[in-house]
C-alpha positions as CSV (number, residue, x, y, z in Angstrom):
1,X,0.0,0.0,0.0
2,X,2.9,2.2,0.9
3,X,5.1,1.6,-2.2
4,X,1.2,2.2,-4.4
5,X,1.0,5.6,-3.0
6,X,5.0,6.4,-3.4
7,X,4.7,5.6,-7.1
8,X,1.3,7.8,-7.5
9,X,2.9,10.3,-6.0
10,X,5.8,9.9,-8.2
11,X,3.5,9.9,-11.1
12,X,1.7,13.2,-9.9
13,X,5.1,14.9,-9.7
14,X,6.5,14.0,-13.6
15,X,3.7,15.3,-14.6
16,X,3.4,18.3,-12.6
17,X,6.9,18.8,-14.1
18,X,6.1,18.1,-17.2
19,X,3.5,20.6,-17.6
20,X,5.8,23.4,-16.3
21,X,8.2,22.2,-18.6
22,X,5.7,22.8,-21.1
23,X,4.8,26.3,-19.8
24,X,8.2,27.4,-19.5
25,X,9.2,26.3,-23.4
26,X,5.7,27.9,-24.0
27,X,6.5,31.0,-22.1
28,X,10.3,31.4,-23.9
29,X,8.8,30.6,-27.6
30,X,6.4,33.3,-27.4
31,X,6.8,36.9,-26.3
32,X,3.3,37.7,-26.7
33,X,2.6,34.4,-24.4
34,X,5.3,36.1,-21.8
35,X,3.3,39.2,-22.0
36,X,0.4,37.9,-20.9
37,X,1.8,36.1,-17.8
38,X,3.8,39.3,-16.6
39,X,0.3,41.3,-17.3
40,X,-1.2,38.9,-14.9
41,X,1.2,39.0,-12.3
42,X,1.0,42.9,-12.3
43,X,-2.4,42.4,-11.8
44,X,-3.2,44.1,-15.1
45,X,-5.6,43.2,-17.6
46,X,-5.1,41.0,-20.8
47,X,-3.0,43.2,-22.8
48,X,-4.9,44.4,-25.8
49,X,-4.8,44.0,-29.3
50,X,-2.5,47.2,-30.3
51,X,-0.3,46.0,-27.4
52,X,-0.4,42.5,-28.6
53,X,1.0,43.8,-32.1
54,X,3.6,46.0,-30.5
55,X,5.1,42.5,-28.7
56,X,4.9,40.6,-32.1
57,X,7.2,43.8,-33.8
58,X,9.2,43.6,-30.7
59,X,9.7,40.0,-31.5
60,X,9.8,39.4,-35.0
61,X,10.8,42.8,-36.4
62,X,14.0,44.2,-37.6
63,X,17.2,44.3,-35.4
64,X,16.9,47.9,-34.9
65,X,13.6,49.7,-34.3
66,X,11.5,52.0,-33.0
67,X,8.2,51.5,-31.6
68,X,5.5,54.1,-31.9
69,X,2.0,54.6,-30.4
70,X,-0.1,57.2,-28.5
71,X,0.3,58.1,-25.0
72,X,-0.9,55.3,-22.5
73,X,-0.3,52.6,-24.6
74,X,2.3,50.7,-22.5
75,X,5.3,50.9,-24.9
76,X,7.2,51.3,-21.8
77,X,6.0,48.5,-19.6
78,X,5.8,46.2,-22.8
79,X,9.7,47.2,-23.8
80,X,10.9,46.2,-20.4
81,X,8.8,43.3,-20.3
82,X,10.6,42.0,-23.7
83,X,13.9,43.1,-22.1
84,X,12.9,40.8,-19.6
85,X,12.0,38.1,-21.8
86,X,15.3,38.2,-23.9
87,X,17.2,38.0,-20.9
88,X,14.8,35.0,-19.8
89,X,15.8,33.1,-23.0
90,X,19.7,34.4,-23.0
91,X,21.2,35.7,-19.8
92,X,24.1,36.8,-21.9
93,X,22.1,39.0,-24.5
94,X,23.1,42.9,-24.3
95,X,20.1,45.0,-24.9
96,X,20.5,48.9,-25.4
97,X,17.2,51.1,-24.6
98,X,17.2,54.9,-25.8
């Protein structure tokens, strides 16, 4: 009975890492997907659809940009949160904000 309940708990845990596992590869794929799990932590809303296309040009656009968008948008917060999220994928990336 003992050795049962080791091995289902054994079980649990493999997949409880395998779906973090998942997350995480889910979370460093996708910026868009990082977004939305820093929005939620800041206890923001779901970002929105202009903000949503200002993390896929952040993400897919050329090596050097520049983002632009009326006041209030979140450029900002959405800038530092891809910072963030290049760091997240390679600690030794240098980034250069102006």
């Amino acid at each position: 009975m003992a050795n049962q309940l080791q091995n289902e708990s054994n079980q649990k845990r493999r997949h409880n890492r395998g779906a973090a596992d998942d997350t995480l590869s889910l979370l460093r794929s996708d910026f868009k997907y990082f977004l939305q799990a820093i929005w939620a932590q800041l206890d923001l809303p779901s970002p929105t659809r202009a903000q949503y296309a200002i993390a896929d040009y952040l993400q897919h656009g050329p090596k050097r940009l520049q983002v632009q968008a009326f006041r209030g948008v979140g450029k900002s917060w959405i800038t530092g949160a891809f910072v963030l999220w290049s760091l997240f994928n390679d600690l030794e990336k240098k980034v250069m904000i102006a």
